[in-house]
N, C-alpha and C positions, 0 to 999 in steps of 0.2 A: 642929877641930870642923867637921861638916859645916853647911854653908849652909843654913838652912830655907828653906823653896820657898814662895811666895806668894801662896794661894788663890784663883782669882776664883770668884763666884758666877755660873752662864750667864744671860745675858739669856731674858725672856720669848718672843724668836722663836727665840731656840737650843733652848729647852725645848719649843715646838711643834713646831721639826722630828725632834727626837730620837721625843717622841713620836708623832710619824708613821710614822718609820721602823722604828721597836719595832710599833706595830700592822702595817703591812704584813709584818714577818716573822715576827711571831708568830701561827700560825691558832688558830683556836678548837678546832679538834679533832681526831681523826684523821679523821671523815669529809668534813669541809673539805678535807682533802689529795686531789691527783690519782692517782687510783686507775691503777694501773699497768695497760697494755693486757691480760696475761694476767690480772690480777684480774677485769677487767671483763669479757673472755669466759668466764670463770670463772662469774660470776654469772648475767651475762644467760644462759649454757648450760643450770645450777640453777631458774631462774624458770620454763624455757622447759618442763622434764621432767615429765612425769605418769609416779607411780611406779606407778600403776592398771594391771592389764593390759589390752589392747586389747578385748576383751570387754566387757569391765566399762566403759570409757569408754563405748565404741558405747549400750551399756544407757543410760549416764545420757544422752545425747545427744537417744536415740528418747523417752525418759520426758520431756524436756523439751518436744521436737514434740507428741507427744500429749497433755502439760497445757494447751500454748497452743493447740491444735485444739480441747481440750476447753472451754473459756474460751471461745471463739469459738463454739462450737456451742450452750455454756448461753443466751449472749445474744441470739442468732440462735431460740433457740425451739426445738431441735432435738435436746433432750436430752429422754429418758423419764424420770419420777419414780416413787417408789414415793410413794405419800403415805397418811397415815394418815386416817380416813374423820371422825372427829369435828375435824380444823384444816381442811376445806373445809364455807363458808356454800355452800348449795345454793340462797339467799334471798338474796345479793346483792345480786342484779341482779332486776325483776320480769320475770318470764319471759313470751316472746310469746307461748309456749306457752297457750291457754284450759283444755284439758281435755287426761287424757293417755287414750288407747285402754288401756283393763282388759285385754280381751284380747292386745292386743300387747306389752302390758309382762310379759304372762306367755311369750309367747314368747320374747322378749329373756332374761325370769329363766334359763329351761329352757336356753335359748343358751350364758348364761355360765357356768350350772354345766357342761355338757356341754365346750364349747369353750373357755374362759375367756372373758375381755375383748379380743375382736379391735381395737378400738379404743378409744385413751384419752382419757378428760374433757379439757378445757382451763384451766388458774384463771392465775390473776393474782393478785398480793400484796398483802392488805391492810393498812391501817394497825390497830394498834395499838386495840381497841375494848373491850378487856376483856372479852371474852365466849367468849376461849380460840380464835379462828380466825386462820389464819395468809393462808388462801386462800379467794377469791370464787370461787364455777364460774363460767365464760362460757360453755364449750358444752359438750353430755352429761348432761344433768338427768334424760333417763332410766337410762342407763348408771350413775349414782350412786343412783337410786333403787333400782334393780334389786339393786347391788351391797348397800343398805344393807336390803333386806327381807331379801335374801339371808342374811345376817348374824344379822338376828331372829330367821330359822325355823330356821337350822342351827348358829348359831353355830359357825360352822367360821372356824379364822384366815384361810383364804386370804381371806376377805372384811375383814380388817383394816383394809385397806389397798387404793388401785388405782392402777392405771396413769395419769398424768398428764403434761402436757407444760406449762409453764409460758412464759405471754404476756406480753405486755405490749400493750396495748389502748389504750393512747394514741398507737402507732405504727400500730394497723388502724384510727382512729377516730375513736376512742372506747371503750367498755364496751358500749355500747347498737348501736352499727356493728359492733362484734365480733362479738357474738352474732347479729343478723341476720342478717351474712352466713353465719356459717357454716347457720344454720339457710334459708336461700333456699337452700344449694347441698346441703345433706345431707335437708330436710324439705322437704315440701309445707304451705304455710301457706295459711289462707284468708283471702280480703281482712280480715275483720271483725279476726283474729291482728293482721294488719300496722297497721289502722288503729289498734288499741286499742295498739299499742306504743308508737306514734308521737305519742299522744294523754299516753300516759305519762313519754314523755319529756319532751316539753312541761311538763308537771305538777311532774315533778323538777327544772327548770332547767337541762334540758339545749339545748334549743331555745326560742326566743322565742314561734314558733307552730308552728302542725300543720304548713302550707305546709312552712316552712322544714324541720319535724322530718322530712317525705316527701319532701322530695327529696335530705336529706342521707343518710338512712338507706337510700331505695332509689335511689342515683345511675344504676344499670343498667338501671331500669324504663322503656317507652317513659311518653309523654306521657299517654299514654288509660289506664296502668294506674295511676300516682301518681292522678292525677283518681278511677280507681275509690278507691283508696285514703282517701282525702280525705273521696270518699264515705261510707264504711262506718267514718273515723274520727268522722264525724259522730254517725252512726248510736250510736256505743259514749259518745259525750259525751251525746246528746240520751235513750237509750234504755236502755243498756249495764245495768241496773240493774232493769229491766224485762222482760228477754227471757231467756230460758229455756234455747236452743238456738241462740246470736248465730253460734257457729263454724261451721252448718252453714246459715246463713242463705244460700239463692240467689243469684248476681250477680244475675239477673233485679229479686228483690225486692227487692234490698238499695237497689239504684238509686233504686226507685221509691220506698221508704222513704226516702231522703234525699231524694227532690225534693222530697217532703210538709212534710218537716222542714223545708228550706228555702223551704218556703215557709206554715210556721206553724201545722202542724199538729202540735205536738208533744202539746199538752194532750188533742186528740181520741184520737191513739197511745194517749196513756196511759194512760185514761179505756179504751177498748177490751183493751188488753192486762193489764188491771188486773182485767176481769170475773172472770176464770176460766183458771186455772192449765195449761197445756198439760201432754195425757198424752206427747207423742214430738213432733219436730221438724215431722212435718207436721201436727199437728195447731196447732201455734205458727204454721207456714205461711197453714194457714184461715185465723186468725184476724188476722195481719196483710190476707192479702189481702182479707178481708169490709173491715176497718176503712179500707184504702186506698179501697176503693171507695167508699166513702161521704162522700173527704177528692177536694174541687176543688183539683187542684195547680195550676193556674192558666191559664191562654190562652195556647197556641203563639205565640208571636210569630211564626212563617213564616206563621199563616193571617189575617195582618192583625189589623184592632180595637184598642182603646182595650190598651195595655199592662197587666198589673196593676199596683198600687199596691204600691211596695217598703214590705217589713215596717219600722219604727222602734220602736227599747225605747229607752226609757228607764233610768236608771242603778239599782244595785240596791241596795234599801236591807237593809238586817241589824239584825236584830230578835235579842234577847235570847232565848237558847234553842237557838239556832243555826238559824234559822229567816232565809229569804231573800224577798223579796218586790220584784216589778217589773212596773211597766207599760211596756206596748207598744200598737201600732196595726199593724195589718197589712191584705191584702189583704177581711176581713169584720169590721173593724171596733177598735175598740178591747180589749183583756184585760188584765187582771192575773193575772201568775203566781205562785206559792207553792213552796218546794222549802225543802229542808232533810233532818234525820232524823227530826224530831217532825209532819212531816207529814201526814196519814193522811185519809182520805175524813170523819170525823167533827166532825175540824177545818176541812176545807173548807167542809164542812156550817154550822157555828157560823159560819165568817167567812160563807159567802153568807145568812143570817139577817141579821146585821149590816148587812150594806152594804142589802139591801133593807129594813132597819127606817131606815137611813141615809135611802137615796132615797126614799122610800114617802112622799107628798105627805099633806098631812093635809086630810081633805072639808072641802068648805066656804070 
């Protein structure tokens, strides 16, 4: 009878190293294994092969230069648009423009039917306002008018749609810097234009004051024409609302009309420009020049004497109605002004009744 053999059981470090040596020789896979050198040039050969003909790569190669040129050129501003006439606000931005010439917008129509649109609008992307526009115009307000009468009288498709180039106006600016400029280097504006934009911007919260709104908006300008500027911004705050034919208002007078202004003769302006309605520009002319003549701007300080008395207003009170009311003292004396939209000569009328039933001392 054979001898039966005597079992040990392995200790816990024999069984750790067993299993170690089982893991080190057993791999997980076959891509764990070291790939034989001919496999691997094998591969990396495979990876390396375009089975495209050379033509056909070359194509995909050029198409991909020319998507990232094109890329670069959209962001750069320098791509043309077709764009459809109803997704551009032509109301945007308020234009510096005053009045547009009747006659040359007919020239321009006659232009673009005959030539097309030699040059294209400018817009920039609006946000989101629900009123169906995609794009603000910056520049070509008349080139989109033109296109869109065009459209009215002929309904022809080619007026669908124009030619566009798309900006971005916070790199030129601003929106309000944008539009100047271009219209300083393509238009002839008149001061009374530049000052009323600048007056509006201020207004919108784009600038803190006029000052600041004229020199950011004409940075190019010398010293003496920001000043004219200033001027005839005055003129569009103190008048603008008054005057008839502002865009074709003279340097000459325009000057002269703000020195009056500043120096408090706005109510006498008014009061004069208020009589009687101008047939044409110079006739608006007379009638500023009669009422200057009759308004003391005040003593040259080069020819010596007492200075005048600087104007002081007092704060402005608001009245129910939308009616504004403020006193001041100036160079002849003490006034109270009135403004508003329910203003009118008859109202004036009733206040100066008042105030002299007010002061009117009783005999006796």
């Amino acid at each position: 009878m054979a001898k039966r053999r005597k079992l040990q059981a392995p200790s816990a470090e024999e069984l750790s190293r067993i299993e170690e040596e089982f893991r080190r020789e057993t791999e997980p896979g076959v891509a764990a294994r070291p790939m034989a050198p001919i496999a691997q040039v094998a591969a990396e050969s495979a990876g390396a092969h375009e089975p495209r003909p050379a033509e056909e790569r070359a194509d995909t190669a050029r198409d991909r230069t020319d998507a990232r040129r094109l890329r670069e050129a959209e962001g750069r501003g320098l791509v043309m648009l077709e764009l459809p006439l109803d997704e551009i606000d032509a109301d945007a931005l308020v234009r510096d423009r005053v009045v547009l010439d009747a006659e040359e917008l007919e020239e321009l129509k006659s232009s673009i039917a005959k030539n097309g649109l030699r040059l294209p609008v400018e817009v920039f992307e609006l946000a989101s306002d629900g009123r169906g526009f995609r794009y603000g115009l910056l520049s070509g307000y008349r080139r989109l008018k033109a296109f869109r009468d065009l459209k009215a009288l002929t309904n022809d498709s080619r007026y669908d749609s124009i030619k566009a180039v798309l900006r971005d106006p916070e790199e030129m600016g601003g929106t309000f810097a944008a539009m100047i400029e271009e219209n300083e280097i393509r238009a002839t504006l008149s001061h009374f234009e530049r000052g009323r934009i600048a007056v509006i911007a201020v207004q919108q919260g784009a600038f803190v004051n006029t000052e600041a709104a004229v020199n950011a908006l004409y940075p190019m300008a010398s010293k003496a024409k920001r000043s004219k500027i200033r001027s005839f911004a005055l003129i569009f705050e103190e008048l603008g609302d008054m005057l008839s034919f502002p865009d074709l208002l003279r340097e000459k007078d325009g000057l002269k009309l703000a020195a009056a202004l500043r120096d408090g003769a706005e109510a006498r302006l008014r009061e004069a420009l208020a009589e009687r309605v101008p047939a044409d520009p110079a006739d608006e002319a007379e009638i500023i020049a009669e009422a200057l003549s009759k308004v003391e701007t005040g003593t040259d300080p080069r020819r010596g004497g007492r200075p005048p008395k600087r104007a002081r207003q007092g704060a402005v009170r608001r009245i129910s109605g939308g009616l504004r009311m403020q006193a001041g003292e100036d160079a002849r004396g003490w006034y109270i002004r009135l403004a508003g939209t329910g203003v009118d000569r008859e109202l004036v009328e009733r206040a100066m009744e008042e105030l002299e039933r007010l002061l009117e001392r009783p005999e006796g």
